[in-house]
C-alpha positions in Angstrom: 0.0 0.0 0.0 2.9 2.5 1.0 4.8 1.9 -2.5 1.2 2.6 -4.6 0.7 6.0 -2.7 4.5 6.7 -2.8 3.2 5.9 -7.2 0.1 7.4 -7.1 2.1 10.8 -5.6 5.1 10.5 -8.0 2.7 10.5 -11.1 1.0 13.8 -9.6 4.3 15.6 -9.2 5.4 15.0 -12.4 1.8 15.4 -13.9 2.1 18.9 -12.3 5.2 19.8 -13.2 4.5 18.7 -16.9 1.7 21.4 -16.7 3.9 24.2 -15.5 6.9 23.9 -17.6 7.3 26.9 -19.9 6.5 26.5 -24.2 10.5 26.6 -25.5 10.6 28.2 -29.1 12.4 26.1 -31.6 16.0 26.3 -32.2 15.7 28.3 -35.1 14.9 31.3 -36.3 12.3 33.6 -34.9 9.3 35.8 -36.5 7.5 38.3 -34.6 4.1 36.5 -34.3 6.0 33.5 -33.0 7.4 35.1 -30.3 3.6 36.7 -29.6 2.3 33.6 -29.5 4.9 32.1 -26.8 4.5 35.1 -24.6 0.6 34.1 -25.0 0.6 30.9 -24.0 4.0 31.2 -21.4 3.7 34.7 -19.6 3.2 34.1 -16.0 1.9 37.7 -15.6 -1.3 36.9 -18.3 -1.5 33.7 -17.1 -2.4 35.4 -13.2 -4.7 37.4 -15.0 -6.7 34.7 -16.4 -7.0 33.0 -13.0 -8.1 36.4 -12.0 -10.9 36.4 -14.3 -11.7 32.5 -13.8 -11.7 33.6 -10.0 -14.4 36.3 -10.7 -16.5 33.8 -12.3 -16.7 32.4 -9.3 -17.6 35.4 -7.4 -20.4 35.6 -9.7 -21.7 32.1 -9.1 -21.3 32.5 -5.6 -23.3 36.0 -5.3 -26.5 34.8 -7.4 -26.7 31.5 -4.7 -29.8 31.8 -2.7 -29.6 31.9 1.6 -29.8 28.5 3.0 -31.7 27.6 5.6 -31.5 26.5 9.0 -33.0 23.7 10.9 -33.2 24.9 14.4 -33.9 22.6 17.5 -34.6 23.3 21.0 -35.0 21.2 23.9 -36.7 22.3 27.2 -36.7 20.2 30.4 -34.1 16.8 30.6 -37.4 15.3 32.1 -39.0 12.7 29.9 -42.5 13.3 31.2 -42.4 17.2 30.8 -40.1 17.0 28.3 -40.8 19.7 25.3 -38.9 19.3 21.6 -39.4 22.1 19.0 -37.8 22.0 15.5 -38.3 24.2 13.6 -36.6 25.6 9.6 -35.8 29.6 9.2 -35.1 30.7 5.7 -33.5 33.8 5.3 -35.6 36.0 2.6 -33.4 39.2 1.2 -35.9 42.3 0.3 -35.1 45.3 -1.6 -33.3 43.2 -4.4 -30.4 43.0 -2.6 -29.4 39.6 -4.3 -29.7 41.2 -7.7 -28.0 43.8 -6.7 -25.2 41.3 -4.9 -24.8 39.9 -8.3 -24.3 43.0 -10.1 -21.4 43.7 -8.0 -20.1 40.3 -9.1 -20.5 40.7 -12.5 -18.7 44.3 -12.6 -16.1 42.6 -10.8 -16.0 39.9 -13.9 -16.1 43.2 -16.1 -12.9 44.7 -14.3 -11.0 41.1 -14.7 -11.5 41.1 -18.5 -10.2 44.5 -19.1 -7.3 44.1 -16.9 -6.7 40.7 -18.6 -7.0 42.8 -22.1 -4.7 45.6 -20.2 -2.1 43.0 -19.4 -2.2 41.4 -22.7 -1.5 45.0 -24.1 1.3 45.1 -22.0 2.7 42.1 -22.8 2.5 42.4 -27.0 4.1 45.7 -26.2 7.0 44.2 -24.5 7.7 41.5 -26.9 7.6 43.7 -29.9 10.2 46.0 -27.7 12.3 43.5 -26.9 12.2 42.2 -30.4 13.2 45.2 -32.2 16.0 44.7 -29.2 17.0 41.9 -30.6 16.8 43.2 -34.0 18.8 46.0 -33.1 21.1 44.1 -31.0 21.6 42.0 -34.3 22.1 44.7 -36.6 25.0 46.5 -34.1 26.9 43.3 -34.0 26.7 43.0 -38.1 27.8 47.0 -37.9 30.5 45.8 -35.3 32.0 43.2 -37.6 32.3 45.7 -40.4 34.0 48.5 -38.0 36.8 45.8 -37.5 36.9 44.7 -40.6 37.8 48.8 -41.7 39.9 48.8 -38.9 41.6 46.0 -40.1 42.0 47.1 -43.6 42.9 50.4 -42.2 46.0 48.7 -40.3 46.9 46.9 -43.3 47.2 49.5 -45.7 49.2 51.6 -42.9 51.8 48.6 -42.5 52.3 48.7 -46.2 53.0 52.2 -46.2 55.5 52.2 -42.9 57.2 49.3 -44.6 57.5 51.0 -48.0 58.9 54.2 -45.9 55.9 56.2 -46.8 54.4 56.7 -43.7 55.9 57.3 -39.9 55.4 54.3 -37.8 53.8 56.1 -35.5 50.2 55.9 -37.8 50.6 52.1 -37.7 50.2 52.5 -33.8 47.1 54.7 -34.3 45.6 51.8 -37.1 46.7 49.2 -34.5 45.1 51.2 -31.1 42.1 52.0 -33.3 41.2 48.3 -34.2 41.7 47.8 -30.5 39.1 49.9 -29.8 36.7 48.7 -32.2 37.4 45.3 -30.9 36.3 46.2 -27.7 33.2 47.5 -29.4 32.0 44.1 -30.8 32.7 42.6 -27.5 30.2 44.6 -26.4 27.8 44.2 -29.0 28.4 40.7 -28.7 26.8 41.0 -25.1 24.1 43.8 -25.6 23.0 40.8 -28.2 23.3 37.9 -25.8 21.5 40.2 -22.9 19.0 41.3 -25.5 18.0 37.7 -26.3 17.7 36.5 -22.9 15.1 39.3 -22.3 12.8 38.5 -25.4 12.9 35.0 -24.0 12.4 35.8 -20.6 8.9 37.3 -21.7 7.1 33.5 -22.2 9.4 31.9 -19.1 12.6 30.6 -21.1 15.8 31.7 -19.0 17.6 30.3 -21.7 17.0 31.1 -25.7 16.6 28.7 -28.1 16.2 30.5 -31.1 19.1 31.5 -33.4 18.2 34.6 -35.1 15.6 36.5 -34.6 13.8 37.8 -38.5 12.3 41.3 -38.9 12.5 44.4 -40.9 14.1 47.2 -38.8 13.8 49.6 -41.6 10.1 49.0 -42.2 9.1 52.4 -40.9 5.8 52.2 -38.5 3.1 54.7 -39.7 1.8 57.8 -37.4 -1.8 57.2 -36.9 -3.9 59.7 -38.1 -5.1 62.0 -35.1 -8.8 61.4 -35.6 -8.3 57.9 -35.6 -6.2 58.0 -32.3 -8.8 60.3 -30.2 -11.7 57.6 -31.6 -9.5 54.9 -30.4 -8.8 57.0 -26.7 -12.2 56.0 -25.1 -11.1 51.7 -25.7 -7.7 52.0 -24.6 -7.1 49.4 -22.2 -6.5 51.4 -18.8 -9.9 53.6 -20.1 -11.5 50.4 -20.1 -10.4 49.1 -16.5 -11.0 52.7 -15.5 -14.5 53.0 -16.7 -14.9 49.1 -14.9 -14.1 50.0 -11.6 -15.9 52.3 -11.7 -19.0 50.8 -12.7 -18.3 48.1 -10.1 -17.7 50.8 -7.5 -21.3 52.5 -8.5 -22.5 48.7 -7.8 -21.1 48.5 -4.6 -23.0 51.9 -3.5 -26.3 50.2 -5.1 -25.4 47.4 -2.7 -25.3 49.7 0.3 -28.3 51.6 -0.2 -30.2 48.4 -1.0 -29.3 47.0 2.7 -31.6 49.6 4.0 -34.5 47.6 3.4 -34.4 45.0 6.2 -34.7 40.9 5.2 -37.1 38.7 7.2 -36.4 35.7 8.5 -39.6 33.0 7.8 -39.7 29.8 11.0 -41.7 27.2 10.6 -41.7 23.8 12.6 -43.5 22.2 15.3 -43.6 21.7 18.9 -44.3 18.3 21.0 -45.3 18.4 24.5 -44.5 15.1 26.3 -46.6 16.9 29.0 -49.8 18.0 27.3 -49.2 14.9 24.5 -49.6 16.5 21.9 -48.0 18.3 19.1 -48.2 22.0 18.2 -47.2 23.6 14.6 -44.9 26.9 14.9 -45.0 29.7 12.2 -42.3 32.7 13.1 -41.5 35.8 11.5 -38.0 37.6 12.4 -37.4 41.4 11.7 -34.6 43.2 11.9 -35.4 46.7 13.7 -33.2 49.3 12.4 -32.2 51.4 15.4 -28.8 51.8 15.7 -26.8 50.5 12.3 -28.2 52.5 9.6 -25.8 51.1 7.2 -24.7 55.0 7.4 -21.0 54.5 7.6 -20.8 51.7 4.5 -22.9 53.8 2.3 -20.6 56.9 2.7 -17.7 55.1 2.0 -19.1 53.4 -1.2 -20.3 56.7 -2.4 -16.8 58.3 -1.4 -14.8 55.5 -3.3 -17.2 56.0 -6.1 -16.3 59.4 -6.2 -12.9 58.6 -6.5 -13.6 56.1 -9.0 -14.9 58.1 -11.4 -12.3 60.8 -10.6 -9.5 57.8 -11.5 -11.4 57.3 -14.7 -10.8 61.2 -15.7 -7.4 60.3 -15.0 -6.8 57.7 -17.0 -8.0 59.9 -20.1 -5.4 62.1 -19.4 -2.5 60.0 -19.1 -3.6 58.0 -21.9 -4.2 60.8 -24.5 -0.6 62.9 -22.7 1.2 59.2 -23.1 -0.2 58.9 -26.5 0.5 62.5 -27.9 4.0 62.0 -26.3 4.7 58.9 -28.3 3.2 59.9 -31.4 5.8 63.1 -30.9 8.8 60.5 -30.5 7.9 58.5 -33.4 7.3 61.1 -35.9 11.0 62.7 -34.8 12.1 59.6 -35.3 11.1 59.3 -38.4 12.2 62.4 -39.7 15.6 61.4 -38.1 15.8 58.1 -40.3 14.9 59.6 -43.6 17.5 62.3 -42.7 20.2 60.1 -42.1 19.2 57.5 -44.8 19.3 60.5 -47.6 21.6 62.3 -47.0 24.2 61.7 -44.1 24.5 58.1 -44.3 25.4 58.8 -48.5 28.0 61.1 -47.3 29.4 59.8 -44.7 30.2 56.9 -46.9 31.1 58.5 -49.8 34.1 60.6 -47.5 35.0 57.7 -45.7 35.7 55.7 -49.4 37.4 59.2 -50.8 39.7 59.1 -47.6 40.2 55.4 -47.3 41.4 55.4 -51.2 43.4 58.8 -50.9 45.6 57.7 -47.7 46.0 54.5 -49.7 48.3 56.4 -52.7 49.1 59.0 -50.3 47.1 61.6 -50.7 45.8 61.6 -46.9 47.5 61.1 -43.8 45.6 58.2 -41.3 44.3 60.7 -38.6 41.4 61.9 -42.0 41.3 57.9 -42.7 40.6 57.3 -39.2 38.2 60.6 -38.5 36.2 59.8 -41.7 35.7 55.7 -40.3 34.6 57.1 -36.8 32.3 59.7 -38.5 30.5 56.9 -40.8 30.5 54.5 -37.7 29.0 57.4 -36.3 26.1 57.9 -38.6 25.0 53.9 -38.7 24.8 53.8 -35.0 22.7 57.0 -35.5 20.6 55.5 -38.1 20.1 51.9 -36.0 19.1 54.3 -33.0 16.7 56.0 -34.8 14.9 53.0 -36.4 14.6 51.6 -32.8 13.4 54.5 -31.3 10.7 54.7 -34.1 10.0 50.6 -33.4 9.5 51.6 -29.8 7.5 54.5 -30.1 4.7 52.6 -32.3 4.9 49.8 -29.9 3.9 52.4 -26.7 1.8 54.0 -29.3 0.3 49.9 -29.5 0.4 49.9 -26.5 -1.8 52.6 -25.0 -4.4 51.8 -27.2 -4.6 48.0 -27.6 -4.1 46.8 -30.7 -1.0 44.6 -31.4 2.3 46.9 -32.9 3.3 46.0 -36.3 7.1 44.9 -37.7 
């Protein structure tokens, strides 16, 4: 018997932790809506929202449940021969519509779950797309990285051609050779903004350790600035609006509760009596009325009204900081913009274009190293520029996503 519970309990644990283990992406490389749909089905934050909301469903089973009643019985005397044995049943009955009213509360508090569960999912598609484009970014500096060396390298080369053919002082090979240093250093670092990058994108569905081996998006896919009509008609169904406008619905519930309580419930007996005594039996019919004299219910339905108050003044709120958060990332994104066509038009093109002039002059001897090396830090320069850009522009349509609800495009 001991071994088939010490069975019996080894097949639950390991039922149970089957159950709880995270969803691990594949070890490959990653799209967007893959790495939605992980977070989806393995973020423990929406996954305590949706026990939050299966809870309330209880609440609201439990609040439309009728009183049960109570069987009551009372004996007088310990003597046999004068002996007397009531029973009796008293059923609660709730007047005023108090149950009703009980289960409106209930269902308000069902309301609030479901928007904080669409809040939270909101949150969460915002935070994978950021820490996508992350990764994308992340990506993109370790590819710029590479290239940096490899000019640094070519740089060094060219200047140990030209000391050894006595056409340059050694002291420029130094320069090539502590430049490449430097960018080395650089890609070590991007090397572990990359690997920090990707262990936050997995973190986001419960993987402490990524799987995937790239992850696949188009950084220079520009988001679009919504129109400004169509983000004020999308202000009143932003998420935090909707878990505003919720509570406070549930809050004007609760109040309707309180007030309802003013109306006192009765409490119907009936049963029956026997008499050993007079020998005989004798039906009982009660009626039970609470008289109101000293607990008006005064106190519960200031507070209700008071918290309703601040309710609705929480709601007025929440339009605020949504529209002021919305207007503020609408600002960054079009800057943003305006900052990558800038630099992918005209400053990226020239940055180039002197970098090549320089790199080809100081080759025949035309330039010394220190406008080789200037002209490789200024084009360096403008890429990091233009990859800043395109991520700020990624994260400013994923707040923008964010605020309002809908998932951010890549």
């Amino acid at each position: 018997m001991y071994r088939i519970i010490l069975l019996l309990s080894a097949g639950l644990l390991a039922g149970n932790f089957a159950h709880a283990q995270t969803p691990e992406e594949a070890a490959a490389p990653l799209t967007l809506p893959a790495a939605l749909a992980l977070a989806e089905g393995g973020n423990a934050t929406l996954s305590a929202a949706r026990h939050e909301l299966a809870a309330q469903g209880g609440a609201l089973q439990q609040a439309r449940a009728l009183p049960n009643p109570e069987l009551q019985t009372v004996l007088e005397d310990t003597r046999r021969a004068t002996r007397s044995t009531t029973v009796q049943l008293n059923q609660l009955i709730e007047l005023g519509g108090k149950r009703g009213a009980r289960a409106a509360v209930a269902q308000r508090g069902e309301d609030l779950a479901h928007a904080g569960l669409a809040l939270q999912q909101a949150d969460t598609r915002a935070a994978v797309t950021s820490a996508f484009v992350d990764v994308l970014a992340a990506q993109e500096g370790l590819r710029l990285a590479d290239s940096a060396q490899a000019l640094a390298a070519r740089a060094s080369d060219i200047t140990a051609r030209r000391v050894t053919a006595g056409k340059a002082s050694p002291v420029e090979e130094t320069r090539a050779r502590v430049a490449e240093a430097s960018v080395r250093l650089e890609l070590n670092l991007a090397r572990s903004t990359l690997a920090s990058a990707r262990k936050r994108l997995a973190a986001l569905w419960g993987n402490a350790a990524p799987r995937f081996t790239v992850a696949e998006g188009r950084l220079e896919t520009l988001p679009q600035l919504p129109p400004g009509s169509e983000l004020a008609a999308r202000l009143e169904q932003a998420p935090a609006v909707r878990q505003a406008r919720s509570a406070l619905a549930q809050r004007q519930a609760m109040l309707d509760v309180e007030q309802r309580r003013a109306t006192p419930d009765v409490t119907v007996s009936i049963g029956m009596k026997r008499s050993e005594e007079l020998g005989r039996n004798q039906a009982i019919i009660g009626l039970t009325l609470p008289l109101p004299l000293f607990d008006r219910n005064a106190g519960n339905k200031l507070d209700a009204l008071r918290r309703s108050d601040k309710a609705s003044d929480e709601l007025a709120a929440a339009r605020i900081a949504v529209q002021t958060d919305v207007a503020a990332a609408s600002e960054r994104l079009a800057t943003a913009r305006l900052d990558v066509e800038s630099l992918r038009q005209d400053i990226l093109p020239g940055a180039q274009s002197a970098y090549d002039a320089a790199s080809k002059g100081f080759e025949f001897g035309k330039f010394a190293f220190l406008d080789v090396l200037d002209a490789q830090r200024t084009l360096l320069q403008a890429k990091n520029q233009y990859l800043r850009a395109l991520t700020e522009a990624q994260h400013a349509a994923a707040e923008i996503e964010r605020l309002l609800g809908t998932p951010a495009p890549l």
